[in-house]
PyMOL Python script that loads the backbone (N, CA, C, O; Angstrom):
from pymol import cmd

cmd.read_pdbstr("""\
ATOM      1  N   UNK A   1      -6.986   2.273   4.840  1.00  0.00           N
ATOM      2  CA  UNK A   1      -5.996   2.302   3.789  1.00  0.00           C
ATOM      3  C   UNK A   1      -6.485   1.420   2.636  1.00  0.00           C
ATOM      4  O   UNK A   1      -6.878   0.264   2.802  1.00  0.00           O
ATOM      5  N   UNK A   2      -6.433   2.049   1.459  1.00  0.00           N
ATOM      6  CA  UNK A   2      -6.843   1.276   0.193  1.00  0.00           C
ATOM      7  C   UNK A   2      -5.463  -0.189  -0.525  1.00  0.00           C
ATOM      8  O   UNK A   2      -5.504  -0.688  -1.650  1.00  0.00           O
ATOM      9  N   UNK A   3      -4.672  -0.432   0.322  1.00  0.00           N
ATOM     10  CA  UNK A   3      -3.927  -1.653   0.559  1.00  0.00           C
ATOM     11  C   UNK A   3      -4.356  -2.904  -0.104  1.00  0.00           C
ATOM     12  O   UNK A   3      -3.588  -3.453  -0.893  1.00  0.00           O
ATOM     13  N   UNK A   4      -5.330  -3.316   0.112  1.00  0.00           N
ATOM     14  CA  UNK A   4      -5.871  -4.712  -0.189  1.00  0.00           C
ATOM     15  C   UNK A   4      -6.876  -3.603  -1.668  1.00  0.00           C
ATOM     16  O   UNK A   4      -6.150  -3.673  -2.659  1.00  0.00           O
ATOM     17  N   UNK A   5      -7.415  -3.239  -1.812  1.00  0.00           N
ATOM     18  CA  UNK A   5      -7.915  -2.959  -3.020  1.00  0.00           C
ATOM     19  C   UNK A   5      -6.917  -2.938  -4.372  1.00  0.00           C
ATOM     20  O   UNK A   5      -6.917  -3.463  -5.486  1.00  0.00           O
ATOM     21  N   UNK A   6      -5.925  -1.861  -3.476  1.00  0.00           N
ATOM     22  CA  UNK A   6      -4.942  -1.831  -4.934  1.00  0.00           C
ATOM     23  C   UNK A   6      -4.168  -3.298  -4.781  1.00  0.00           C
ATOM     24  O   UNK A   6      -4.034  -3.778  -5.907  1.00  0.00           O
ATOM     25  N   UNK A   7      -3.710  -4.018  -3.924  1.00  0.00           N
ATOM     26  CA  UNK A   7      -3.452  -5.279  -4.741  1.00  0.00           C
ATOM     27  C   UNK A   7      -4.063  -5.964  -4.895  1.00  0.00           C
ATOM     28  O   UNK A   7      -3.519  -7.064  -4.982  1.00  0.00           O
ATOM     29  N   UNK A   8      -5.315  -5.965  -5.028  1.00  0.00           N
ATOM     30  CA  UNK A   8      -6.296  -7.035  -5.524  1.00  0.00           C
ATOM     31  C   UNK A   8      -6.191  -6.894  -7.211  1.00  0.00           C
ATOM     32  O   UNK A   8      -5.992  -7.652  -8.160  1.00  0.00           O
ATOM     33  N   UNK A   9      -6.477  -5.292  -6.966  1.00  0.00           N
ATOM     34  CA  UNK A   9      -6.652  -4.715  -8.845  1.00  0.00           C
ATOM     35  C   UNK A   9      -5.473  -5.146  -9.239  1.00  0.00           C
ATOM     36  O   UNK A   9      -5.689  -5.249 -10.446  1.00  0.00           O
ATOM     37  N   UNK A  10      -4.434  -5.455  -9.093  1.00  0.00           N
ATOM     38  CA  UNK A  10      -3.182  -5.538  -9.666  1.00  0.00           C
ATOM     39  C   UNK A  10      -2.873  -6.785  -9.474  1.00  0.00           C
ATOM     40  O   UNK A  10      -1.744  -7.106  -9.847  1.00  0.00           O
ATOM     41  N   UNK A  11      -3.797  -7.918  -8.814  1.00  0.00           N
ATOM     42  CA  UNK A  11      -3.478  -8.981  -8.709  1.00  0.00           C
ATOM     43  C   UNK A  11      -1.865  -9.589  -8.020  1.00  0.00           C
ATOM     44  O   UNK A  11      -1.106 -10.510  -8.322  1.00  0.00           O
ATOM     45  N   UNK A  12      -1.869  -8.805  -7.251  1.00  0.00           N
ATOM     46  CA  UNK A  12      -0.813  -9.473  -6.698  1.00  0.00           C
ATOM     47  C   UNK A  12      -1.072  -9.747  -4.963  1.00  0.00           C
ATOM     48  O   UNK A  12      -1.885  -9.220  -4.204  1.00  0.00           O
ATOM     49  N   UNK A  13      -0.008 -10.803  -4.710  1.00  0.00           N
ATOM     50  CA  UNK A  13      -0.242 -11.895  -3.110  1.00  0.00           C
ATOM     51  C   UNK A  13       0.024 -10.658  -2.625  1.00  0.00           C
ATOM     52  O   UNK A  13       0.314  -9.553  -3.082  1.00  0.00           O
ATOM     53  N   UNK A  14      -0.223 -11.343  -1.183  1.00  0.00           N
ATOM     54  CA  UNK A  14       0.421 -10.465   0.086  1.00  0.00           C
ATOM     55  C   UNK A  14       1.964 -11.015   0.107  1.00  0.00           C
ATOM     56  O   UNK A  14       2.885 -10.297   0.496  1.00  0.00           O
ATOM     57  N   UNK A  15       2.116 -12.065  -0.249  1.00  0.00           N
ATOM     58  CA  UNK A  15       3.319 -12.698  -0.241  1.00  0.00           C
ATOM     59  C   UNK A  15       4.051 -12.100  -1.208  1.00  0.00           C
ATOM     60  O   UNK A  15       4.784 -11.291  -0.640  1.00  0.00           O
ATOM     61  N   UNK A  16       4.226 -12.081  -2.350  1.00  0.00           N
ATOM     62  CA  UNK A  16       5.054 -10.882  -3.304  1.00  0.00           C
ATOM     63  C   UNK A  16       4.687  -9.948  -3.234  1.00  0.00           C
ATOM     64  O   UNK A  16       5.447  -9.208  -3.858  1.00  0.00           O
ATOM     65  N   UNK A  17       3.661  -9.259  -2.694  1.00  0.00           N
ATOM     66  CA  UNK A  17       4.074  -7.479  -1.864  1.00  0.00           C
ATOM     67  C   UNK A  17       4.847  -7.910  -0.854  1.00  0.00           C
ATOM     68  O   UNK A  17       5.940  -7.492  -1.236  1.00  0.00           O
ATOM     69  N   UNK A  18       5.040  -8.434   0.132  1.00  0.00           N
ATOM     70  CA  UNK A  18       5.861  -8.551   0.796  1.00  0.00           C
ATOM     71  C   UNK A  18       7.324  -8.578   0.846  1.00  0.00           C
ATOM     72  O   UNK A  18       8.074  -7.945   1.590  1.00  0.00           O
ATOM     73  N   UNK A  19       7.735  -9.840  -0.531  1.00  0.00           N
ATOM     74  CA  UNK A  19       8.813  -9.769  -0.734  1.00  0.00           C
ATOM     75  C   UNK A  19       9.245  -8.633  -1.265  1.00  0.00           C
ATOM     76  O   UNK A  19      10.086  -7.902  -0.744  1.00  0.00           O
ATOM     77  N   UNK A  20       8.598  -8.411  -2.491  1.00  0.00           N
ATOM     78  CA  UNK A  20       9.155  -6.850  -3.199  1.00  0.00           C
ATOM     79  C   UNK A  20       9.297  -5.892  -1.854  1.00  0.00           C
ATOM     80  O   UNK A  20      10.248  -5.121  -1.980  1.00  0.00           O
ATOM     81  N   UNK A  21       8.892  -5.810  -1.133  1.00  0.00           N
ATOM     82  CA  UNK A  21       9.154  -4.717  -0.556  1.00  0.00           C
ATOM     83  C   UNK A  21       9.889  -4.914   0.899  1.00  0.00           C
ATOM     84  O   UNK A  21       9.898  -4.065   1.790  1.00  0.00           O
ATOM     85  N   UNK A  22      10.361  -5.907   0.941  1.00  0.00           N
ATOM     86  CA  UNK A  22      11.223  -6.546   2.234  1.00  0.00           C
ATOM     87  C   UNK A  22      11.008  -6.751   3.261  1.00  0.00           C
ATOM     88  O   UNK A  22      11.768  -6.723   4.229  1.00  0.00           O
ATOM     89  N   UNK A  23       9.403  -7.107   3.170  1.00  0.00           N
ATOM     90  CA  UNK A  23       8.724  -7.136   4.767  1.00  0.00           C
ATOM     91  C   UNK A  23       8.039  -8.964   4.688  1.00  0.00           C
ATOM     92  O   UNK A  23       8.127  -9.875   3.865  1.00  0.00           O
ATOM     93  N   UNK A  24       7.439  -8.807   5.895  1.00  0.00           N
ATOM     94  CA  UNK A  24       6.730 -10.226   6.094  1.00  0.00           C
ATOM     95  C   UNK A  24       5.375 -10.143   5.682  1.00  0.00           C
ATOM     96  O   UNK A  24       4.911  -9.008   5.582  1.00  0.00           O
ATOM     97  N   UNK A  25       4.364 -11.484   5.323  1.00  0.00           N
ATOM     98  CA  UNK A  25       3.132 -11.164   5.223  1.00  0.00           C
ATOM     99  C   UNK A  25       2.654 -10.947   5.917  1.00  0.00           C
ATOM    100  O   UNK A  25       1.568 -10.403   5.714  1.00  0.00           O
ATOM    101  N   UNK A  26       3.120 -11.216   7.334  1.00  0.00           N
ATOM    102  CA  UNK A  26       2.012 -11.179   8.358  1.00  0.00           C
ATOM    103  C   UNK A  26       1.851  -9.468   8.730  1.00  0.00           C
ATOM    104  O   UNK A  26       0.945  -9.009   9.425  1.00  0.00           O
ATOM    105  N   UNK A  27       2.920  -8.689   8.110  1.00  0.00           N
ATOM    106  CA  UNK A  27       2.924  -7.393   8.182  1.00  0.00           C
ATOM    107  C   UNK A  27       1.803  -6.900   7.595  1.00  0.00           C
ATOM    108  O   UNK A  27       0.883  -6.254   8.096  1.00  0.00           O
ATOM    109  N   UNK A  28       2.041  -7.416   6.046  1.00  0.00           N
ATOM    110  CA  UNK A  28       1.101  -6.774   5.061  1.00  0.00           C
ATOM    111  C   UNK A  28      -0.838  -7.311   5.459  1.00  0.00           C
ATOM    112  O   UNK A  28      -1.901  -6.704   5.330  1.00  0.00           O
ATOM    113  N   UNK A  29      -0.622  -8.164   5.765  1.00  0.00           N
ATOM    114  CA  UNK A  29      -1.969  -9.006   6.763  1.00  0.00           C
ATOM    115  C   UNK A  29      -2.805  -7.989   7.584  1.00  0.00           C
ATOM    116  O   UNK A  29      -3.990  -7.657   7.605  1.00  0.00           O
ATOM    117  N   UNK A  30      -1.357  -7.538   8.441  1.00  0.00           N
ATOM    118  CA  UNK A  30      -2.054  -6.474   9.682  1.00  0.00           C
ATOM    119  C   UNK A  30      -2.559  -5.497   9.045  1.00  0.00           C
ATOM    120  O   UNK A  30      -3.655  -5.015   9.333  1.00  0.00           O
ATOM    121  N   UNK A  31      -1.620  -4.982   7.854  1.00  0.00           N
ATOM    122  CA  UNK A  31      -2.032  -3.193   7.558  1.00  0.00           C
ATOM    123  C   UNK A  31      -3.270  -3.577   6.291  1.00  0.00           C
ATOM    124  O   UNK A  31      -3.893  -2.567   5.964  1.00  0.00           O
ATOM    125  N   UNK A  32      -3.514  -4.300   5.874  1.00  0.00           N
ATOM    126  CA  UNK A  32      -5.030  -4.328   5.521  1.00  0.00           C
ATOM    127  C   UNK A  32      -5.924  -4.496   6.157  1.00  0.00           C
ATOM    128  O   UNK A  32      -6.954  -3.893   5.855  1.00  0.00           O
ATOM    129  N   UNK A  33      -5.911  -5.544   7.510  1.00  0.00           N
ATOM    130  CA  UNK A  33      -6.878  -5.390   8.506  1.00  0.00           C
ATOM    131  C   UNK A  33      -7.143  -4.335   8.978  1.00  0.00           C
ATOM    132  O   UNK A  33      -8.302  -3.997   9.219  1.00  0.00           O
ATOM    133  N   UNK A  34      -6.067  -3.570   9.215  1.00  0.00           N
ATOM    134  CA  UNK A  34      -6.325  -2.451  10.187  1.00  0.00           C
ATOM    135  C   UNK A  34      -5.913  -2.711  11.229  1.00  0.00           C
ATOM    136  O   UNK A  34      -6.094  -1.778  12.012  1.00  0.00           O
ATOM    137  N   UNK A  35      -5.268  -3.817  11.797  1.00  0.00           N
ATOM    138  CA  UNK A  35      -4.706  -4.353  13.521  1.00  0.00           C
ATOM    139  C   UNK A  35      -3.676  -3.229  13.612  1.00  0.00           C
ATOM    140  O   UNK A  35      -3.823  -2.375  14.487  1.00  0.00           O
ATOM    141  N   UNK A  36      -2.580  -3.167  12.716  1.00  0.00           N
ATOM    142  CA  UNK A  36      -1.655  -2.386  12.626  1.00  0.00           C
ATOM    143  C   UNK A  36      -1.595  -1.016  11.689  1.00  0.00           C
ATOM    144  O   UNK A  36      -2.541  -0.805  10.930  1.00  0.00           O
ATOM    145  N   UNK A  37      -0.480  -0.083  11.741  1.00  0.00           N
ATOM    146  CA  UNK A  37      -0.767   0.979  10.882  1.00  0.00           C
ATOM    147  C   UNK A  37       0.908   1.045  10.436  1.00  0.00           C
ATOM    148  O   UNK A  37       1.885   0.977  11.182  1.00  0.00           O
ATOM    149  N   UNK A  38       0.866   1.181   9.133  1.00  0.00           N
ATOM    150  CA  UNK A  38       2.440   1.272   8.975  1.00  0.00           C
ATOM    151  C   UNK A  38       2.603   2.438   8.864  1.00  0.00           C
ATOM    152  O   UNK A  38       1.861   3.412   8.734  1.00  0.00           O
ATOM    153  N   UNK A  39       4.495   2.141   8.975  1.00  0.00           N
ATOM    154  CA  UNK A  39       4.769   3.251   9.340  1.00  0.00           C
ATOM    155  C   UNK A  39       5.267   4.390   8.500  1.00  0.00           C
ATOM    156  O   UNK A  39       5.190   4.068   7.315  1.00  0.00           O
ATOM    157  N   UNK A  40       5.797   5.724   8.678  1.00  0.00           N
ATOM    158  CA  UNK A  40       5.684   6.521   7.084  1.00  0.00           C
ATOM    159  C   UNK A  40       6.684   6.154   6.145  1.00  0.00           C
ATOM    160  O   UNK A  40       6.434   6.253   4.944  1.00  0.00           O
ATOM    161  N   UNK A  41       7.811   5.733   6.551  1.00  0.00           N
ATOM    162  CA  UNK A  41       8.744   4.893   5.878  1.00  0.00           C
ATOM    163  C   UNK A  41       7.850   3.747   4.647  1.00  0.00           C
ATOM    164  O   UNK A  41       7.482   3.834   3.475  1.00  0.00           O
ATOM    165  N   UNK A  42       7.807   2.818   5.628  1.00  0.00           N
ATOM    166  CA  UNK A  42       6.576   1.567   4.566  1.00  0.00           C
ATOM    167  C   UNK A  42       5.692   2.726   3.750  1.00  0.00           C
ATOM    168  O   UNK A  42       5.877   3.123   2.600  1.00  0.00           O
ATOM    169  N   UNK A  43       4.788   3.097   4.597  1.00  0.00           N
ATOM    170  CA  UNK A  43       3.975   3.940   3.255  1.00  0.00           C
ATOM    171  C   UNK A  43       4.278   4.334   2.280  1.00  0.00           C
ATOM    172  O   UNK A  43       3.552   4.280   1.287  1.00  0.00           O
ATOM    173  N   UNK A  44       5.534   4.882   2.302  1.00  0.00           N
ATOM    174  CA  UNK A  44       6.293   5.939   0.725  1.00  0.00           C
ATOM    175  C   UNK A  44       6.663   4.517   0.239  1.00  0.00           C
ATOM    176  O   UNK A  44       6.782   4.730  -0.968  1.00  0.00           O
ATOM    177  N   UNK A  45       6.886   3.376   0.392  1.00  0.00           N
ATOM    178  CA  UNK A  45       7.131   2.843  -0.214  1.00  0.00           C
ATOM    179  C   UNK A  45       6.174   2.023  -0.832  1.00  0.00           C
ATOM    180  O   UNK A  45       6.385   1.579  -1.961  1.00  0.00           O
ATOM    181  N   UNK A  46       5.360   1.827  -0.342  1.00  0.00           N
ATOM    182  CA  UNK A  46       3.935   1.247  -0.539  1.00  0.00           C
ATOM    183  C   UNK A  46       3.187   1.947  -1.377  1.00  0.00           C
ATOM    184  O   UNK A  46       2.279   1.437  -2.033  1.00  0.00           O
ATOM    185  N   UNK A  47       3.589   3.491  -1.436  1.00  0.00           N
ATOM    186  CA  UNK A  47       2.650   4.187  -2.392  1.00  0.00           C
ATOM    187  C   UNK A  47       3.642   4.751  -3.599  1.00  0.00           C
ATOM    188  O   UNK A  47       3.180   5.501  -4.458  1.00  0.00           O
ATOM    189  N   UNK A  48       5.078   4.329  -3.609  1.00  0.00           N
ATOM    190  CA  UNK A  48       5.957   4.167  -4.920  1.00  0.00           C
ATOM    191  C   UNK A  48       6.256   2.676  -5.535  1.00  0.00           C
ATOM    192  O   UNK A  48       7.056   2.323  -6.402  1.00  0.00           O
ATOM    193  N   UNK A  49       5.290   1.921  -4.740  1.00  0.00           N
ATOM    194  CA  UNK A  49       5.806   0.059  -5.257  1.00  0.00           C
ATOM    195  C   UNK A  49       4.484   0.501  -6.261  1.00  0.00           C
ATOM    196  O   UNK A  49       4.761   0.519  -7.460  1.00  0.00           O
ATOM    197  N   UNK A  50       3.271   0.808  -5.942  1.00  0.00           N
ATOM    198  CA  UNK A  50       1.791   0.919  -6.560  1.00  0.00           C
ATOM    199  C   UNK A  50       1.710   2.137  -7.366  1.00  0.00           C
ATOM    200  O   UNK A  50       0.699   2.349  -8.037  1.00  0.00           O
ATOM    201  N   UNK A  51       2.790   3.036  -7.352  1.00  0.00           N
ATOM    202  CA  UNK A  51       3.231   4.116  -8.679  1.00  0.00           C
ATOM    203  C   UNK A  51       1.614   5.267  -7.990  1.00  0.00           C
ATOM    204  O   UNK A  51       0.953   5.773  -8.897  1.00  0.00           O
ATOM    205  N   UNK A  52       1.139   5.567  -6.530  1.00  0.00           N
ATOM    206  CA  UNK A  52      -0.142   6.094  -6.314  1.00  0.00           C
ATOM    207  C   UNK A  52       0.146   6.951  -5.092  1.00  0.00           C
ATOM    208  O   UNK A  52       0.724   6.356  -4.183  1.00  0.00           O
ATOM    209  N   UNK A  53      -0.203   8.500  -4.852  1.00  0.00           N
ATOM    210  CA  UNK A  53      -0.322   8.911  -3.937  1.00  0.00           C
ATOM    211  C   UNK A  53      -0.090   8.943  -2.355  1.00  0.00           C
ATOM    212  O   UNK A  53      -1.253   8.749  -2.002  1.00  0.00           O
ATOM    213  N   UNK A  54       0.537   9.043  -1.337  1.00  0.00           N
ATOM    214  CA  UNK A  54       0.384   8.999  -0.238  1.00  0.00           C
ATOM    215  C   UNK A  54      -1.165   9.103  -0.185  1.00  0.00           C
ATOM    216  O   UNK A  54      -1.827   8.149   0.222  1.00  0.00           O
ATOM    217  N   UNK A  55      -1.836  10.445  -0.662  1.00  0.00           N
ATOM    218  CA  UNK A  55      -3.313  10.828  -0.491  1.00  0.00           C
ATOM    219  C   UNK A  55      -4.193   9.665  -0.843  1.00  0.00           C
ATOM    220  O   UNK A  55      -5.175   9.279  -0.208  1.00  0.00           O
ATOM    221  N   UNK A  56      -3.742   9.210  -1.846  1.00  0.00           N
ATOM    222  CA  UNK A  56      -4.861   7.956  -2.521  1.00  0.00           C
ATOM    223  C   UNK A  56      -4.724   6.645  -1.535  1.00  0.00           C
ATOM    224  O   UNK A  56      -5.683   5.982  -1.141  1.00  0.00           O
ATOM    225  N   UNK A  57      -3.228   6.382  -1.188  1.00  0.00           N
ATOM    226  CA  UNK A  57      -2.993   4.866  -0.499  1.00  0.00           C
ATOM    227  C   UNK A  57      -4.380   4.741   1.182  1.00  0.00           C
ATOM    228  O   UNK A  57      -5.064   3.887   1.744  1.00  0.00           O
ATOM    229  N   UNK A  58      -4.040   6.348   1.301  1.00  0.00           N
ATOM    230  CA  UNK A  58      -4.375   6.835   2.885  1.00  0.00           C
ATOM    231  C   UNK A  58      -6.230   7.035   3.075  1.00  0.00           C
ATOM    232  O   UNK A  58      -6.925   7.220   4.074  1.00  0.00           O
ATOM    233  N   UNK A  59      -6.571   6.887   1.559  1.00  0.00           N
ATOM    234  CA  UNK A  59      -7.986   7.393   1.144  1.00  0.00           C
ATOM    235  C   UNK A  59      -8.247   9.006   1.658  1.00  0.00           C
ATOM    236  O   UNK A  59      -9.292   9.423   2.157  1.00  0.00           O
ATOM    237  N   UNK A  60      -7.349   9.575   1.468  1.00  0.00           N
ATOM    238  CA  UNK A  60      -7.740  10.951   1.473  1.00  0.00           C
ATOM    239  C   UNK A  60      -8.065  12.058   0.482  1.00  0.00           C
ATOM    240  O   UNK A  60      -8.446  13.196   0.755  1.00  0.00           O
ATOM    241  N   UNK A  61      -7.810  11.431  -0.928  1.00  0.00           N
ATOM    242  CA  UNK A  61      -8.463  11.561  -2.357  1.00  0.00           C
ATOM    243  C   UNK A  61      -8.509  10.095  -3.004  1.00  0.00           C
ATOM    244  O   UNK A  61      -7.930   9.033  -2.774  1.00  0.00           O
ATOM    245  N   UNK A  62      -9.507  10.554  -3.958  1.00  0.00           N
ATOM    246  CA  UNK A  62      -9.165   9.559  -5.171  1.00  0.00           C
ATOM    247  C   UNK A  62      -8.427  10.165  -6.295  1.00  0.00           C
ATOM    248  O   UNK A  62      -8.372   9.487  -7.322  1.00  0.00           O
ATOM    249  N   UNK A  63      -7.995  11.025  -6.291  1.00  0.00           N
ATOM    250  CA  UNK A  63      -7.155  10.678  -7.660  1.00  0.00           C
ATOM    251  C   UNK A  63      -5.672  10.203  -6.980  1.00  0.00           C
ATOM    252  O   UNK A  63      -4.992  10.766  -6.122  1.00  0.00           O
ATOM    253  N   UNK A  64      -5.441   8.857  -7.763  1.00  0.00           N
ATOM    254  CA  UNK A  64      -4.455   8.397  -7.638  1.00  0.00           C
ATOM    255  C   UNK A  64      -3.166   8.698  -8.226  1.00  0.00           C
ATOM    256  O   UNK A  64      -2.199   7.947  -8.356  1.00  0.00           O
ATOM    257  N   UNK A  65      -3.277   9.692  -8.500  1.00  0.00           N
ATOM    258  CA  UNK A  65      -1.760  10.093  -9.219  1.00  0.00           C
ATOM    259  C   UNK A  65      -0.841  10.646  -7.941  1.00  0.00           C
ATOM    260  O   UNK A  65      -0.989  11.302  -6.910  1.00  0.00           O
ATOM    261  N   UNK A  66       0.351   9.855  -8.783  1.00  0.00           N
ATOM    262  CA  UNK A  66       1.377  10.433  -7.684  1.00  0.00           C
ATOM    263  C   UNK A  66       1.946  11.998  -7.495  1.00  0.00           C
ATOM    264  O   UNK A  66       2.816  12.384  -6.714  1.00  0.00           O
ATOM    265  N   UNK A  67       1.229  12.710  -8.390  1.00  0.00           N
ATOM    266  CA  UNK A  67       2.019  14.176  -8.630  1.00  0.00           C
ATOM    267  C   UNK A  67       0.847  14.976  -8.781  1.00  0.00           C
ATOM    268  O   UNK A  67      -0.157  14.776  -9.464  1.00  0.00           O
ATOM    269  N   UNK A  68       1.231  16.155  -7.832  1.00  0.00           N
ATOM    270  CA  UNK A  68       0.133  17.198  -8.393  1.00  0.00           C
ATOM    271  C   UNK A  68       0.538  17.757  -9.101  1.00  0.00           C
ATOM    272  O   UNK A  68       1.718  18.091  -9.214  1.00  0.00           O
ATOM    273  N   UNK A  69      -0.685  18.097 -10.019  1.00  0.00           N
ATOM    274  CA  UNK A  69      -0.836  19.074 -11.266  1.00  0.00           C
ATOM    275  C   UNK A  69      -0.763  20.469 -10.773  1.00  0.00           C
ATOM    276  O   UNK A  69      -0.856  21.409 -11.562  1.00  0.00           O
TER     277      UNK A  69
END
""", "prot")
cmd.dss("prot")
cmd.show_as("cartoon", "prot")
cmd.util.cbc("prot")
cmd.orient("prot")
């Protein structure tokens, strides 16, 4: 999952992704490691907090747009 890339580019903690999105860090910790996999719930939200794709978050394209053309 491209997780830790897109908040790097966007400069933001694991700790305010976290809060914005009502989870713990140690959550957001796991699903960039890879220990854990969230779940499709978190994802849609994870890939409408970052305005990007299910496909893009999941690395299953790069274009990051949220809408197909």
């Amino acid at each position: 999952m491209r997780l830790k890339q897109i908040r790097k580019e966007r400069n933001i903690t694991q700790l305010k992704l976290a809060l914005d999105l009502s989870l713990n860090q140690n959550s957001i910790s796991r699903y960039e490691s890879g220990a854990h996999e969230a779940d499709y719930a978190t994802l849609i939200r994870i890939a409408d907090y970052f305005n990007v794709s299910l496909d893009y978050l999941l690395e299953r394209s790069d274009d990051s747009s949220p809408f197909r053309k």
